[in-house]
C-alpha positions in Angstrom: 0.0 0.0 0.0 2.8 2.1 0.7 3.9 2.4 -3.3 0.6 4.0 -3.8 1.3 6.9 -1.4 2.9 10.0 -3.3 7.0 10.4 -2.9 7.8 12.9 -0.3 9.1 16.3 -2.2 12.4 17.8 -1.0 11.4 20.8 1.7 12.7 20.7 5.2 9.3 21.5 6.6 5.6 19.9 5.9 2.5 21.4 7.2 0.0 18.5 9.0 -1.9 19.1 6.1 0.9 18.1 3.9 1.8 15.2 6.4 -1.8 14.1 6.2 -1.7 14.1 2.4 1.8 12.7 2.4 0.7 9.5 4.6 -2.9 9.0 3.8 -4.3 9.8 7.0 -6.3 12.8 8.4 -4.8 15.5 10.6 -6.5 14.8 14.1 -4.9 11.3 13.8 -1.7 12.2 13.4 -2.2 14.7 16.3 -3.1 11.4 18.4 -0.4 9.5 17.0 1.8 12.5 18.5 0.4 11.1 22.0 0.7 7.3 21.6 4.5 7.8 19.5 6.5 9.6 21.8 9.5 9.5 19.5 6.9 11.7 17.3 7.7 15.3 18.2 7.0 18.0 15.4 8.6 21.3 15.9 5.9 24.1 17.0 5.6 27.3 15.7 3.0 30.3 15.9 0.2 29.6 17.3 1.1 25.8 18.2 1.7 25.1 14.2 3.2 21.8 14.1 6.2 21.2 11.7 7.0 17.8 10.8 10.7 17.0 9.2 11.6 14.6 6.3 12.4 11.9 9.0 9.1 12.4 10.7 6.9 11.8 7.6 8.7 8.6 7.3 8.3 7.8 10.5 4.5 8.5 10.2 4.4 5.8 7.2 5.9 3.3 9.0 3.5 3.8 11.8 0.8 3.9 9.2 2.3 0.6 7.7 2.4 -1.2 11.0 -1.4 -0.1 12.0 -3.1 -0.2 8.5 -1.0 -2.9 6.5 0.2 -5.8 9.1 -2.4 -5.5 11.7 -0.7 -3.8 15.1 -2.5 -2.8 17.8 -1.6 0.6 18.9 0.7 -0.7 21.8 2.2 -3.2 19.6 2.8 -0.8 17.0 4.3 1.7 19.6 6.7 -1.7 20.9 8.0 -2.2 17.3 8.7 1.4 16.5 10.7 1.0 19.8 12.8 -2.4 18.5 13.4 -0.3 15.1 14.8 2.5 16.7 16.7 1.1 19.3 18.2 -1.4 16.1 18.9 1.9 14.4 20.8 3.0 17.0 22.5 0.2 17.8 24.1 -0.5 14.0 25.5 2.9 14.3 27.3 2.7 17.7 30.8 0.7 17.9 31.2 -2.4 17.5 32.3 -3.9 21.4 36.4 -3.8 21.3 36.6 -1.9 18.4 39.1 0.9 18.6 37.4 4.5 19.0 39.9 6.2 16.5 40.0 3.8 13.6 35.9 3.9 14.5 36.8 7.7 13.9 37.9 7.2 10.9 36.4 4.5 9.2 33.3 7.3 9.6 35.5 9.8 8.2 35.2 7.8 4.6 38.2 5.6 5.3 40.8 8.4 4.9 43.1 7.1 7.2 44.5 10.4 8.6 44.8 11.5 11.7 42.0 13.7 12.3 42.7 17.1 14.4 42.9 16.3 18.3 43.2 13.0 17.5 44.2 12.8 21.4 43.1 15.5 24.3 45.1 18.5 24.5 47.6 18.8 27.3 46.3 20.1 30.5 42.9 19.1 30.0 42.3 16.8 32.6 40.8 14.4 29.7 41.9 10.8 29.5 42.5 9.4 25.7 39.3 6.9 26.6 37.1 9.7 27.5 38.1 11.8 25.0 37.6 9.0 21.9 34.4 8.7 23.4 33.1 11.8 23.6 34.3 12.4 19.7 32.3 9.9 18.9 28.9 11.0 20.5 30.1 14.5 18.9 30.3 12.5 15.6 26.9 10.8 15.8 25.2 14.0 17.0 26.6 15.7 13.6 25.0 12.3 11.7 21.7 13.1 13.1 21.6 16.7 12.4 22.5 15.8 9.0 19.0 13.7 8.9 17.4 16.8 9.7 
């Protein structure tokens, strides 16, 4: 059913309207949906507007999919958006063992330099560990703000 619903155009910002047209479903649902989904959080503007980005219309499908196409319950379809997410997030965190800076740069498309502050500067008080780590969350912050 999904292949029937029109492609998503390229704007940062859809109106619920849009959304609604987008997805195939009217605009109080999706305004429950915000309730049951907490991961489901439109940007408000004037006058409690809701914006909803790229990720979110997809988001709204899937929900859609689960609910319309294979049959969820509400609370079953709120459980599997949980398990997808979680599975999202787990593919992009390091693999157990895995050395933080060739993690580093295996993200930076392989280039095999040393990136800048590669290690903490002196008289930080940072310990290499700490500080590999904390690139990385850095790193996977910029990922996600890239989504947006």
């Amino acid at each position: 059913m999904e292949s029937t619903l029109p492609s998503i155009p390229a704007k940062r910002y859809f109106t619920i309207g849009e959304v609604g047209d987008l997805c195939g479903v009217k605009p109080h649902v999706l305004r429950y949906w915000e309730q049951e989904f907490t991961q489901l959080r439109p940007m408000k503007r004037r006058g409690n507007r809701r914006y909803y980005q790229h990720h979110e219309v997809l988001m709204i499908r899937k929900i859609r999919d689960l609910l319309y196409e294979q049959g969820f319950t509400i609370s079953g379809a709120r459980n599997k958006m949980q398990e997808i997410l979680e599975s999202e997030r787990d593919k992009k965190r390091p693999a157990e063992g895995q050395d933080a800076l060739a993690q580093f740069q295996d993200s930076n498309g392989g280039l095999g330099q040393e990136p800048v502050f590669a290690t903490p500067p002196e008289g930080t008080g940072v310990n290499t560990a700490q500080w590999h780590s904390l690139r990385l969350e850095l790193l996977e912050i910029r990922e996600l703000l890239a989504l947006t």
